[in-house]
mmCIF file of the N, C-alpha and C atoms, coordinates in Angstrom:
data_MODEL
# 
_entry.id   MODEL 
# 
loop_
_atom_site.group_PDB 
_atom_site.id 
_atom_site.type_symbol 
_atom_site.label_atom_id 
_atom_site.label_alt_id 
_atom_site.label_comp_id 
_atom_site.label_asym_id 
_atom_site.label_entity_id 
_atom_site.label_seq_id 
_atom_site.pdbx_PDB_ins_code 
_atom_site.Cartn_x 
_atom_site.Cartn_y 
_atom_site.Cartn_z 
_atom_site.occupancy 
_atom_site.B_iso_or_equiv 
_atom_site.pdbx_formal_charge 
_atom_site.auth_seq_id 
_atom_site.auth_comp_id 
_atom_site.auth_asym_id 
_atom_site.auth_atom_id 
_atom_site.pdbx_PDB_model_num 
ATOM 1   N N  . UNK A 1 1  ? 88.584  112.013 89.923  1.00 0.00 ? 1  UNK A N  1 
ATOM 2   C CA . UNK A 1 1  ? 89.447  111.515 90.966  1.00 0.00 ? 1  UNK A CA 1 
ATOM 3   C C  . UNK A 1 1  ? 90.841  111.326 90.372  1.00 0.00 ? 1  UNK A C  1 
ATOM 4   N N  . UNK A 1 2  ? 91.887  111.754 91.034  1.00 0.00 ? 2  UNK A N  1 
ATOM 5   C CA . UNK A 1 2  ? 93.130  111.428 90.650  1.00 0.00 ? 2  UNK A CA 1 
ATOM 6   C C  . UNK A 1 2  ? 94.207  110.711 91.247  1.00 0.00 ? 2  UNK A C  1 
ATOM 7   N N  . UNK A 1 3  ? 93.595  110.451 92.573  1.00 0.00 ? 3  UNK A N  1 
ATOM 8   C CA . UNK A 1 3  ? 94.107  109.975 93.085  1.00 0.00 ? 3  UNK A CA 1 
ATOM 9   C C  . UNK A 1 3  ? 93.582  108.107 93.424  1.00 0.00 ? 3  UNK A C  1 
ATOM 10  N N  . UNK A 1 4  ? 94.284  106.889 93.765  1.00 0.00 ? 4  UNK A N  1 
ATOM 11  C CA . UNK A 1 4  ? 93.439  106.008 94.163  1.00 0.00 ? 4  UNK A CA 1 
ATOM 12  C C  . UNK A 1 4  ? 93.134  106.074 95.631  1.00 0.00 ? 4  UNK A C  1 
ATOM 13  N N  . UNK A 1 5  ? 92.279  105.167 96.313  1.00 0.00 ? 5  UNK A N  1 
ATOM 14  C CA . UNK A 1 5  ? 91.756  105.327 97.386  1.00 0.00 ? 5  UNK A CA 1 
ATOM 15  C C  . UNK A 1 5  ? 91.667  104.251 98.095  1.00 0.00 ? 5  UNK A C  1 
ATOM 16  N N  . UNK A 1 6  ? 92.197  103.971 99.019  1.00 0.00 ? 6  UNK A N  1 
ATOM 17  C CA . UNK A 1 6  ? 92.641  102.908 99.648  1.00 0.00 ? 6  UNK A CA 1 
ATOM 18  C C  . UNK A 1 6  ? 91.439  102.296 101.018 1.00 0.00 ? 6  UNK A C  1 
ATOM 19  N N  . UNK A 1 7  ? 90.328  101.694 100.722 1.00 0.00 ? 7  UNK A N  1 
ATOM 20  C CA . UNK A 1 7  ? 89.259  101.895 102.030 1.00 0.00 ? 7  UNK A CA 1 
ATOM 21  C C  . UNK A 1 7  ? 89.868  100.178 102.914 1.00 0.00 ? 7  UNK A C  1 
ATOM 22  N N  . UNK A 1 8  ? 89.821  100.412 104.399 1.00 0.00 ? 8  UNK A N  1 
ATOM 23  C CA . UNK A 1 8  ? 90.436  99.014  105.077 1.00 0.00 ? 8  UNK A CA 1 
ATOM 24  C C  . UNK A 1 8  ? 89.878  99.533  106.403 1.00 0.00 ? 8  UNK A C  1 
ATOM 25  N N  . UNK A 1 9  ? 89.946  98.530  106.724 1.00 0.00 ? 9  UNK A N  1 
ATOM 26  C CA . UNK A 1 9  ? 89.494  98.379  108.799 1.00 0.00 ? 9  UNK A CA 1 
ATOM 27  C C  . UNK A 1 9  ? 90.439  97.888  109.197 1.00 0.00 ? 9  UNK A C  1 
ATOM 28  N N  . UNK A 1 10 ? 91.739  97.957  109.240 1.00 0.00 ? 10 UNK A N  1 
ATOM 29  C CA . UNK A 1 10 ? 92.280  98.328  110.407 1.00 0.00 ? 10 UNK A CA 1 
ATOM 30  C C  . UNK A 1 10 ? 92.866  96.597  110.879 1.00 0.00 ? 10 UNK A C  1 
ATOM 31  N N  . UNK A 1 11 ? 92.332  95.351  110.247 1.00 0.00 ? 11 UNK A N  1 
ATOM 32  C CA . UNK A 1 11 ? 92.684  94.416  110.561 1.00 0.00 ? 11 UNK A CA 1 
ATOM 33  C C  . UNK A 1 11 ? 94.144  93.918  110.095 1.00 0.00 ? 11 UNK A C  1 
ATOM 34  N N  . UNK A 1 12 ? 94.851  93.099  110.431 1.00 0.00 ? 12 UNK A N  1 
ATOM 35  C CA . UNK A 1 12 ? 95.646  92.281  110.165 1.00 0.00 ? 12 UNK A CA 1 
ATOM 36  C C  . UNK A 1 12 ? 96.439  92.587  108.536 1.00 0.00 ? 12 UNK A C  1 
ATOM 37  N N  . UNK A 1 13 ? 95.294  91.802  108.047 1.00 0.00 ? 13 UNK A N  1 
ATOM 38  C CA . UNK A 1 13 ? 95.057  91.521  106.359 1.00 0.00 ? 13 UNK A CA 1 
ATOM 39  C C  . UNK A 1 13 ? 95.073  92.508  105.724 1.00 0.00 ? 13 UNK A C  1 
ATOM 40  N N  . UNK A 1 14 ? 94.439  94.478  106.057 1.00 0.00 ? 14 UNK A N  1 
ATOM 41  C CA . UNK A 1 14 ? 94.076  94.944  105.625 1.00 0.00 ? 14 UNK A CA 1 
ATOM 42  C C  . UNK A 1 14 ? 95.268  95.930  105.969 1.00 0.00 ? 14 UNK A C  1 
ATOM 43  N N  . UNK A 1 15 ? 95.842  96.167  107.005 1.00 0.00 ? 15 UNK A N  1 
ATOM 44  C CA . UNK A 1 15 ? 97.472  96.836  107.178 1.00 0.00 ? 15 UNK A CA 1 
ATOM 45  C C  . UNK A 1 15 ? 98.686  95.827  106.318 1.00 0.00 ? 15 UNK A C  1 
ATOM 46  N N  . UNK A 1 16 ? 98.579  95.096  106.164 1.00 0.00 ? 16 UNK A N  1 
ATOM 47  C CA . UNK A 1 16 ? 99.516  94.472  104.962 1.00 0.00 ? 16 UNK A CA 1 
ATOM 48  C C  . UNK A 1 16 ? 99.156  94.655  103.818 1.00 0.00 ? 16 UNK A C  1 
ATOM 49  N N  . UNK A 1 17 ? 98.227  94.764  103.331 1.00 0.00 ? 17 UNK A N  1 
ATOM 50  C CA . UNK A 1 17 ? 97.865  95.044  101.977 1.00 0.00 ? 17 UNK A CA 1 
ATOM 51  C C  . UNK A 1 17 ? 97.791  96.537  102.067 1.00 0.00 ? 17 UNK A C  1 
ATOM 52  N N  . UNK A 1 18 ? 97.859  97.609  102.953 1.00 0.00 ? 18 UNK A N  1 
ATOM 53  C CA . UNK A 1 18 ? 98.425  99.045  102.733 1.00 0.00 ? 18 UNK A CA 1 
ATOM 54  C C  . UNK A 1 18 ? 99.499  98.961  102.685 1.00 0.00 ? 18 UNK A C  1 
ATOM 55  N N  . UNK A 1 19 ? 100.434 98.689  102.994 1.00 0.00 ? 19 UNK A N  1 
ATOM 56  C CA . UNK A 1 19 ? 101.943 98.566  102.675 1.00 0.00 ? 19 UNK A CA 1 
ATOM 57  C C  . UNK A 1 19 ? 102.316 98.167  101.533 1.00 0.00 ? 19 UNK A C  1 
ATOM 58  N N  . UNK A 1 20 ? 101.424 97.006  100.774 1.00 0.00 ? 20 UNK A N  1 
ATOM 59  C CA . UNK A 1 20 ? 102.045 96.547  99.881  1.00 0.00 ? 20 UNK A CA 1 
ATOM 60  C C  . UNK A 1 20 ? 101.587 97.685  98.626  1.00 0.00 ? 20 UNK A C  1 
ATOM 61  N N  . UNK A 1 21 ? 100.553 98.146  98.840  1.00 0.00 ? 21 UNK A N  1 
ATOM 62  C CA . UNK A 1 21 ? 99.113  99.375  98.148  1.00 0.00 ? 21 UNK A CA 1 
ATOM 63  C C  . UNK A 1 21 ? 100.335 100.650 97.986  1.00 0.00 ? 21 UNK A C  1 
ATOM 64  N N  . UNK A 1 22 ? 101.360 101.119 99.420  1.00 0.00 ? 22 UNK A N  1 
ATOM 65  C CA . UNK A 1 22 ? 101.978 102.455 99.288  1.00 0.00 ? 22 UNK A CA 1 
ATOM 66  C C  . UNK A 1 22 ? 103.343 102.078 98.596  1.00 0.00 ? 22 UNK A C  1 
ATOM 67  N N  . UNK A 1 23 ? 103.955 100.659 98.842  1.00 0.00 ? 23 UNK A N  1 
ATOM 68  C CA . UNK A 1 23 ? 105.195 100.417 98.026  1.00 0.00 ? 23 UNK A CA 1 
ATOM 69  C C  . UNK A 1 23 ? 104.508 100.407 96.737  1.00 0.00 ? 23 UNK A C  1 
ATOM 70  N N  . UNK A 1 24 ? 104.004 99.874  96.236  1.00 0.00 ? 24 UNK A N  1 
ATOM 71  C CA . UNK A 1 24 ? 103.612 99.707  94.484  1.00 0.00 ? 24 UNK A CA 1 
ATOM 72  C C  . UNK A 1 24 ? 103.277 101.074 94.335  1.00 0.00 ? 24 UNK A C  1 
ATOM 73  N N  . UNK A 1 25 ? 102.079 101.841 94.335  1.00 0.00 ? 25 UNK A N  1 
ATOM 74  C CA . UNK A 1 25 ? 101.557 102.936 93.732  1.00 0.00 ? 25 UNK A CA 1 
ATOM 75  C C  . UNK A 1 25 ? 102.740 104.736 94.534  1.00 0.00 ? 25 UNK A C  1 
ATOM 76  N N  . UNK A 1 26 ? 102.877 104.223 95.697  1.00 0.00 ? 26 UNK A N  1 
ATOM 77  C CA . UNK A 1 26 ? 103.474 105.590 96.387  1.00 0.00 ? 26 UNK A CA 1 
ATOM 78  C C  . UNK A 1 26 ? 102.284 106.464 97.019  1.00 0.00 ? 26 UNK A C  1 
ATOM 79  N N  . UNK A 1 27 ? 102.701 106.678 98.390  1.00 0.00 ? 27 UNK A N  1 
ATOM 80  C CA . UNK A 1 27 ? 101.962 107.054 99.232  1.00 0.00 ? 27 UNK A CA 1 
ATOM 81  C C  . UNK A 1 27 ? 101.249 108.467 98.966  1.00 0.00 ? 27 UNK A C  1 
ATOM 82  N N  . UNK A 1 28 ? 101.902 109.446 97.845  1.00 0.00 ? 28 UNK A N  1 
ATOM 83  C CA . UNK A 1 28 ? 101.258 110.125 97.155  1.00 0.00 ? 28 UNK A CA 1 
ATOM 84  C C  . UNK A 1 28 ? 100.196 110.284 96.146  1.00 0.00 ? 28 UNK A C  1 
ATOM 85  N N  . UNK A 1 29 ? 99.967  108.812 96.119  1.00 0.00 ? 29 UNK A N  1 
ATOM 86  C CA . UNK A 1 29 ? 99.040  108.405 94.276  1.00 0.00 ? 29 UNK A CA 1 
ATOM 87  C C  . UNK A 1 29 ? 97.758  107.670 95.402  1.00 0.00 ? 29 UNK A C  1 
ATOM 88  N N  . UNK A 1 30 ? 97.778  107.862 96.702  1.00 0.00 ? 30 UNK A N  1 
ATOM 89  C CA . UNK A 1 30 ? 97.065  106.912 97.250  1.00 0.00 ? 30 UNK A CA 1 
ATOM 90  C C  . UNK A 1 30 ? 96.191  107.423 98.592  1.00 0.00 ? 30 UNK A C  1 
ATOM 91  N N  . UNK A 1 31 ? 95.252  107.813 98.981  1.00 0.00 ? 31 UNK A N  1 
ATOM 92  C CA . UNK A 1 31 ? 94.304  107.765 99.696  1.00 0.00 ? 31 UNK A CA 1 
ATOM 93  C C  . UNK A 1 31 ? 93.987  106.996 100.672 1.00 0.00 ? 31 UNK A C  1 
ATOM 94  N N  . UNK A 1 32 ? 94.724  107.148 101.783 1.00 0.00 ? 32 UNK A N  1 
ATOM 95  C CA . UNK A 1 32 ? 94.183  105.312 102.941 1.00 0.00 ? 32 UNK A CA 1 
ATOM 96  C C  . UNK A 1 32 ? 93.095  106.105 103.752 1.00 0.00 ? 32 UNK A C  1 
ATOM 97  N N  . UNK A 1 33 ? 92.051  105.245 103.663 1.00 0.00 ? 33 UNK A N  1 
ATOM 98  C CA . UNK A 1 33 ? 90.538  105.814 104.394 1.00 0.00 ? 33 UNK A CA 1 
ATOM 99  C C  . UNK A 1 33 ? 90.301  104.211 104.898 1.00 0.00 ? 33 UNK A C  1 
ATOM 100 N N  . UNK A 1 34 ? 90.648  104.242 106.332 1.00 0.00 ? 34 UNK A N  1 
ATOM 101 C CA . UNK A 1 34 ? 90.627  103.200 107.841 1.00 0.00 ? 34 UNK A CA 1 
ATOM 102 C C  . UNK A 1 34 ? 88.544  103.696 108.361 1.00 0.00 ? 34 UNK A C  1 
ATOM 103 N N  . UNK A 1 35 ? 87.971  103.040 107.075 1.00 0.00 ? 35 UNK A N  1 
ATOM 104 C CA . UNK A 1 35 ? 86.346  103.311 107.683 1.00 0.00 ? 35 UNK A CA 1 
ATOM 105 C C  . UNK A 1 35 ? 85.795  102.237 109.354 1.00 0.00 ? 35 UNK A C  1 
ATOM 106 N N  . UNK A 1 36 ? 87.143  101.783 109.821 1.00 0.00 ? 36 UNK A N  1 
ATOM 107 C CA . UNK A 1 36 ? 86.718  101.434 111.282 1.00 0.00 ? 36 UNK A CA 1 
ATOM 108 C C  . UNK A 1 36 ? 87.030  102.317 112.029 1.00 0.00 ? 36 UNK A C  1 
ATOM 109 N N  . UNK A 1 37 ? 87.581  103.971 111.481 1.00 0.00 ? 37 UNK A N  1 
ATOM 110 C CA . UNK A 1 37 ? 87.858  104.914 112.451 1.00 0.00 ? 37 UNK A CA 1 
ATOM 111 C C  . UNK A 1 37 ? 86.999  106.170 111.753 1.00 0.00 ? 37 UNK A C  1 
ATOM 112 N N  . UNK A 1 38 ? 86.871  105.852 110.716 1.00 0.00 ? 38 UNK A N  1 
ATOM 113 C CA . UNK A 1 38 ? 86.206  106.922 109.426 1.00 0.00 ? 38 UNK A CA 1 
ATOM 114 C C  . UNK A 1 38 ? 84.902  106.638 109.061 1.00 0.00 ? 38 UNK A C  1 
ATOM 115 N N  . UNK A 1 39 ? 83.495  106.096 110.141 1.00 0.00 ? 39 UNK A N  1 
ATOM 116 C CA . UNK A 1 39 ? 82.336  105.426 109.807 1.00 0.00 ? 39 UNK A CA 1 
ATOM 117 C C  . UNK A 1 39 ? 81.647  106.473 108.413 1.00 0.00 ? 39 UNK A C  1 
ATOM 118 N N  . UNK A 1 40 ? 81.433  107.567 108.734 1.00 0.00 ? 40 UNK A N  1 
ATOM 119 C CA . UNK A 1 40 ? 81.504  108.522 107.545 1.00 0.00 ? 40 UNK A CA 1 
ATOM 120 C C  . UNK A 1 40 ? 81.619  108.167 106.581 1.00 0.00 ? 40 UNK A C  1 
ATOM 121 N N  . UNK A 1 41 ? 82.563  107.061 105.888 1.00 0.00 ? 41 UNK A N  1 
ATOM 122 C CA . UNK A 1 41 ? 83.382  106.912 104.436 1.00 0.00 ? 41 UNK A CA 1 
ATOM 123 C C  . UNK A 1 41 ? 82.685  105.493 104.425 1.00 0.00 ? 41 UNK A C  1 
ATOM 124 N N  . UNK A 1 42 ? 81.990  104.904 105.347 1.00 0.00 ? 42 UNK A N  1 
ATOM 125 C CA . UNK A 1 42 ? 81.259  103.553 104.350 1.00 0.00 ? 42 UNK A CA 1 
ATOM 126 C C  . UNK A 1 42 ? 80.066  103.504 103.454 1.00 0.00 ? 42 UNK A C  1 
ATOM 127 N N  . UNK A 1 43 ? 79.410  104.827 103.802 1.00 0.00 ? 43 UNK A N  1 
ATOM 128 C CA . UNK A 1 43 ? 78.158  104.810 102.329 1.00 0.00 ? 43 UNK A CA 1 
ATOM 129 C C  . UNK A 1 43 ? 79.130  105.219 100.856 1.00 0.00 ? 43 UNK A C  1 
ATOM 130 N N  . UNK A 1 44 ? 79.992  105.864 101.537 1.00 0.00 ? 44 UNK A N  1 
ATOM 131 C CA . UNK A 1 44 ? 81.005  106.485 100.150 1.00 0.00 ? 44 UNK A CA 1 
ATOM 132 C C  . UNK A 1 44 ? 81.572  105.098 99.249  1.00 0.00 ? 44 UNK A C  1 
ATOM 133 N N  . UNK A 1 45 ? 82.082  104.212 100.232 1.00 0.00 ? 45 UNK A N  1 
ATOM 134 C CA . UNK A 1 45 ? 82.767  103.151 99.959  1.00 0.00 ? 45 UNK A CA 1 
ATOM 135 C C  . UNK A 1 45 ? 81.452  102.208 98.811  1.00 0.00 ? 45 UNK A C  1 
ATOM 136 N N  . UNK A 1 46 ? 80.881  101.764 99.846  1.00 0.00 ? 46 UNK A N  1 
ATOM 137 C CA . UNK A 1 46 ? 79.649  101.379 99.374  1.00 0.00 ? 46 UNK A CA 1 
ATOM 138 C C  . UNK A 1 46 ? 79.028  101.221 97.526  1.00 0.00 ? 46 UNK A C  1 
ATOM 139 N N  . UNK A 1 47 ? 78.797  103.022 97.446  1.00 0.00 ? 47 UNK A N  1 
ATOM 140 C CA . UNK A 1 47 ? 78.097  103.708 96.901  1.00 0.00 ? 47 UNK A CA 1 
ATOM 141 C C  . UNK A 1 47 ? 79.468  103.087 95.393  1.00 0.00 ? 47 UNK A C  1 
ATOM 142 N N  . UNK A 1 48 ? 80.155  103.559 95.571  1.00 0.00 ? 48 UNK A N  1 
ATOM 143 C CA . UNK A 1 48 ? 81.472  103.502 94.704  1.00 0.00 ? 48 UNK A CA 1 
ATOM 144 C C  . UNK A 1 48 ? 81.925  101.371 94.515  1.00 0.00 ? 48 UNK A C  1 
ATOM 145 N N  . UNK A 1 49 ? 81.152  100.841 95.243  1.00 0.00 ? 49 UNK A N  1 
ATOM 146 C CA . UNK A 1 49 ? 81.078  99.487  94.796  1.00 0.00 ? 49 UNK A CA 1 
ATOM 147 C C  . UNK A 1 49 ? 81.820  98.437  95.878  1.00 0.00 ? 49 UNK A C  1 
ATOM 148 N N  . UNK A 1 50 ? 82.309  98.895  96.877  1.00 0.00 ? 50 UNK A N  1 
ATOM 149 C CA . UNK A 1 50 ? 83.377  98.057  97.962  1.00 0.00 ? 50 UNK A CA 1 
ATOM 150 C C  . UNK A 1 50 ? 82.256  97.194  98.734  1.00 0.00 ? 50 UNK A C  1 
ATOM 151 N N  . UNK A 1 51 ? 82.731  96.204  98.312  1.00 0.00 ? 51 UNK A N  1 
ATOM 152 C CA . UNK A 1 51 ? 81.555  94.893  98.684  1.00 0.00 ? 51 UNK A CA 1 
ATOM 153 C C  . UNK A 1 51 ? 82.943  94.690  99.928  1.00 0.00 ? 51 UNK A C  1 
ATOM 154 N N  . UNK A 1 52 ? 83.970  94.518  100.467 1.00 0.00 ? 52 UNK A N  1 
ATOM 155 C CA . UNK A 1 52 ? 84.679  93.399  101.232 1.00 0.00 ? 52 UNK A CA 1 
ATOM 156 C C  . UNK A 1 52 ? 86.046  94.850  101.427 1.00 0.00 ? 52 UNK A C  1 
ATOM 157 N N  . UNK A 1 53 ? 86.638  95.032  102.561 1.00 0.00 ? 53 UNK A N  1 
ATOM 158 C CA . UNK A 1 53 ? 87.934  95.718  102.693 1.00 0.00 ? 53 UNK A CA 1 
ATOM 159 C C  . UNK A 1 53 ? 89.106  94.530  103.029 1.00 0.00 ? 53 UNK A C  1 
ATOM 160 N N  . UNK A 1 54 ? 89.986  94.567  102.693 1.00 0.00 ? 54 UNK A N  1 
ATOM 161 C CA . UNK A 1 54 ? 90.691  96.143  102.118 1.00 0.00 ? 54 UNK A CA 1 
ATOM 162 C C  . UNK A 1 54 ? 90.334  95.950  100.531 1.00 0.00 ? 54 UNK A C  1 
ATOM 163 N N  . UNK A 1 55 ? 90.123  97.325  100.036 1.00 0.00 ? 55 UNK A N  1 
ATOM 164 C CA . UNK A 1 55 ? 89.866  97.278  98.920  1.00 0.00 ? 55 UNK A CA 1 
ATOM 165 C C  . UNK A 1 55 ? 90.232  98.659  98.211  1.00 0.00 ? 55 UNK A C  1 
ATOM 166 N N  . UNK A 1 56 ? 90.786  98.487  97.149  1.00 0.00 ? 56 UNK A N  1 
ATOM 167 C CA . UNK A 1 56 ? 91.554  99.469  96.238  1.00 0.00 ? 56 UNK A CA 1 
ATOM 168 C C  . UNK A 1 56 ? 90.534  100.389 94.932  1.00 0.00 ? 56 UNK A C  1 
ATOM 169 N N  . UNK A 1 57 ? 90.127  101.582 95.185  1.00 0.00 ? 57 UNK A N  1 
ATOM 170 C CA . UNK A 1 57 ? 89.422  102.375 94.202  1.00 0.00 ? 57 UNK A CA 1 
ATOM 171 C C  . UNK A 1 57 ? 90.274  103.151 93.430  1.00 0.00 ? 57 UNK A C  1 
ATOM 172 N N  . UNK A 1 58 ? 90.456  102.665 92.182  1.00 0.00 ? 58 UNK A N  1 
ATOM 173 C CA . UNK A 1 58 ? 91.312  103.442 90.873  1.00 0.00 ? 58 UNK A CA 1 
ATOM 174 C C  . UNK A 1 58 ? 90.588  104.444 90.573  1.00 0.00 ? 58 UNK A C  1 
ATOM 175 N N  . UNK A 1 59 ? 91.353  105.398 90.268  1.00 0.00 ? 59 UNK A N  1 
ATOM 176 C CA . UNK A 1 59 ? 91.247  106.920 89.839  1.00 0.00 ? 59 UNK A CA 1 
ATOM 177 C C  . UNK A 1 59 ? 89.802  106.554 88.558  1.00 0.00 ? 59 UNK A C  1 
ATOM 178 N N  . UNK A 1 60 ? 90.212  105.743 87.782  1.00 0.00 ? 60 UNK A N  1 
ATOM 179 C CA . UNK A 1 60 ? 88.728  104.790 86.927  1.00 0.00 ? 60 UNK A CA 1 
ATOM 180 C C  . UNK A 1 60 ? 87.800  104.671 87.300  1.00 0.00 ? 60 UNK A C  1 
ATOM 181 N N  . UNK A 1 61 ? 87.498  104.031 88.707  1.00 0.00 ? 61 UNK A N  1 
ATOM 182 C CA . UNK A 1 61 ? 86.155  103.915 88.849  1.00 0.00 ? 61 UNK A CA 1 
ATOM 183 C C  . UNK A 1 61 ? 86.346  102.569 89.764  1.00 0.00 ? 61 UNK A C  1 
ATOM 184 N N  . UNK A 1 62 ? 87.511  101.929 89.293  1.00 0.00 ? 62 UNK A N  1 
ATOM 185 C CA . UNK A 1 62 ? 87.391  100.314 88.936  1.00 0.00 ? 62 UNK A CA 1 
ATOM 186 C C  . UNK A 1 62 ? 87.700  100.191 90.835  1.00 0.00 ? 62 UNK A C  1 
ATOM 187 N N  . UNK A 1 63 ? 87.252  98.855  91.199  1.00 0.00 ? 63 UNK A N  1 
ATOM 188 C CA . UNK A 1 63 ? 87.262  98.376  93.143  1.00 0.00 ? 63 UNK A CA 1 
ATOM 189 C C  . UNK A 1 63 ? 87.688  97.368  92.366  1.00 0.00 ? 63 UNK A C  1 
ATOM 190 N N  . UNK A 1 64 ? 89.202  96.996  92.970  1.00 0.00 ? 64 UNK A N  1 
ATOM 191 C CA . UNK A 1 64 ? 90.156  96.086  92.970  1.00 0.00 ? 64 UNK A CA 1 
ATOM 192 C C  . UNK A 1 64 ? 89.905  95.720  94.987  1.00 0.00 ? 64 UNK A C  1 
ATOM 193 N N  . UNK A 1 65 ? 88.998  94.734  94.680  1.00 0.00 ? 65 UNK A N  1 
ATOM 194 C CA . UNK A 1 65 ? 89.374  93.638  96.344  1.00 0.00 ? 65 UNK A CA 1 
ATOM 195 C C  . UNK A 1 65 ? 90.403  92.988  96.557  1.00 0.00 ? 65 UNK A C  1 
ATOM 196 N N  . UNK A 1 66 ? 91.221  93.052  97.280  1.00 0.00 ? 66 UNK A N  1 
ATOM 197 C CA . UNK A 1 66 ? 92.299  92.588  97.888  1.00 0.00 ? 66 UNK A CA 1 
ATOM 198 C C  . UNK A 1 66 ? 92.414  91.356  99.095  1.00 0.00 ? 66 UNK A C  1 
ATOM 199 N N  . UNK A 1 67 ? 92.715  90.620  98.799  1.00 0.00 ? 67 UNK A N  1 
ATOM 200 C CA . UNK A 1 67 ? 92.685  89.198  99.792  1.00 0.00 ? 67 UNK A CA 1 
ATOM 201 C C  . UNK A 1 67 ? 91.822  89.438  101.210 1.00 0.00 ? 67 UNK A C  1 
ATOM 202 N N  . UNK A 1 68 ? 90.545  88.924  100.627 1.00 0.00 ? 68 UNK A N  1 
ATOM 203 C CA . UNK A 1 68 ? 89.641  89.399  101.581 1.00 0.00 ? 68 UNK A CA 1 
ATOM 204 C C  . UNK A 1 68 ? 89.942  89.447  103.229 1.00 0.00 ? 68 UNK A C  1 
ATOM 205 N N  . UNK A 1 69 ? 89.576  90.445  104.054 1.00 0.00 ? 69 UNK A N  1 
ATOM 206 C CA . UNK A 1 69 ? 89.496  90.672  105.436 1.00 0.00 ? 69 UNK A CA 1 
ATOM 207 C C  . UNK A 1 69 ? 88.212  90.977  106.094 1.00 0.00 ? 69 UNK A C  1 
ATOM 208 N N  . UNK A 1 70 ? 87.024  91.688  105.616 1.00 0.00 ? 70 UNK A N  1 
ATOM 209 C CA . UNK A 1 70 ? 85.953  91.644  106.276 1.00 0.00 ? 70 UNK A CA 1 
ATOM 210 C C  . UNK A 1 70 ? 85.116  92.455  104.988 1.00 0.00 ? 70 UNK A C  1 
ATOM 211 N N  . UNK A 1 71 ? 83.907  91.390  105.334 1.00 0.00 ? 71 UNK A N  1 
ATOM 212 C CA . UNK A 1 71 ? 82.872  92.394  104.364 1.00 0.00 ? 71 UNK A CA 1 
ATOM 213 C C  . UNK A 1 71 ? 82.069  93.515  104.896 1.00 0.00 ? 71 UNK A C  1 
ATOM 214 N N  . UNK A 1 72 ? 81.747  94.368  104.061 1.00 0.00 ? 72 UNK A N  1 
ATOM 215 C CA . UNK A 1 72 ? 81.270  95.492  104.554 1.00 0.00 ? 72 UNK A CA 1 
ATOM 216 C C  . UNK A 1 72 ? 80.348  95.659  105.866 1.00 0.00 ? 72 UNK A C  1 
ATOM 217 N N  . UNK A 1 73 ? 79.633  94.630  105.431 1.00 0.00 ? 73 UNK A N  1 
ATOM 218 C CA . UNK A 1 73 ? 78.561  93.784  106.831 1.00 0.00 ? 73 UNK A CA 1 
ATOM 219 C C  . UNK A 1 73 ? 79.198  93.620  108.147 1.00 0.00 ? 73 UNK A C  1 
ATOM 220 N N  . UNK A 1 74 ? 80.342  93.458  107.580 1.00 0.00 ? 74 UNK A N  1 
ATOM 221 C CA . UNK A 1 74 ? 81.121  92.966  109.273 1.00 0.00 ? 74 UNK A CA 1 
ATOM 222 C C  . UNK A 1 74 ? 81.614  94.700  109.645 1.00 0.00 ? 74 UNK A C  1 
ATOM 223 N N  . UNK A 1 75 ? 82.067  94.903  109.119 1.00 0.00 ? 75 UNK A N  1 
ATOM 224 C CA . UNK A 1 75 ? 82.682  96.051  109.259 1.00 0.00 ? 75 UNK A CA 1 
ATOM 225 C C  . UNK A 1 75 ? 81.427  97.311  109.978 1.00 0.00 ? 75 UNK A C  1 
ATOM 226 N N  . UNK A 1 76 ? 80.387  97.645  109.332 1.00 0.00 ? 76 UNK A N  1 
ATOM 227 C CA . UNK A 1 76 ? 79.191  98.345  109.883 1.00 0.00 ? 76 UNK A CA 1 
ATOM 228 C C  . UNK A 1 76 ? 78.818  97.538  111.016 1.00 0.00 ? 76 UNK A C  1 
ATOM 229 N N  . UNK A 1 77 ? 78.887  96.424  111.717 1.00 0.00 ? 77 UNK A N  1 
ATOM 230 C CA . UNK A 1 77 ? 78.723  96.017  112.799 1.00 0.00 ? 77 UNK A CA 1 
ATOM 231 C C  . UNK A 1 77 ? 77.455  95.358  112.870 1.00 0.00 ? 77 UNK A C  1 
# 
């Protein structure tokens, strides 16, 4: 992966912390995957460790959670 990957639903909490995600890294270094429009991308999310969105996947491996907005639970409905 070379790029990071940005997984969020779409709430409040989780569109401010993409903004703050494309000013720091640049909207080129960054991946935004909205899995309340992208259901597809939550076993991915999952699988790769995203317990809570919005949440930040480094090109590493590493899930940086971001001031929590909904856990995955909420989010799958």
């Amino acid at each position: 992966m070379t790029k990071s990957v940005f997984y969020h639903a779409g709430c409040p909490v989780c569109v401010s912390a993409e903004h703050d995600i494309i000013n720091l890294v640049g909207k080129d270094n960054v991946e935004l995957v909205h899995i309340g429009e992208d259901r597809n991308r939550i076993a991915e999310a999952e699988k790769a460790g995203v317990k809570s969105v919005p949440a930040l996947l480094t090109p590493n491996g590493n899930v940086l959670h971001i001031n929590f907005g909904a856990s995955m639970a909420d989010v799958k409905g």
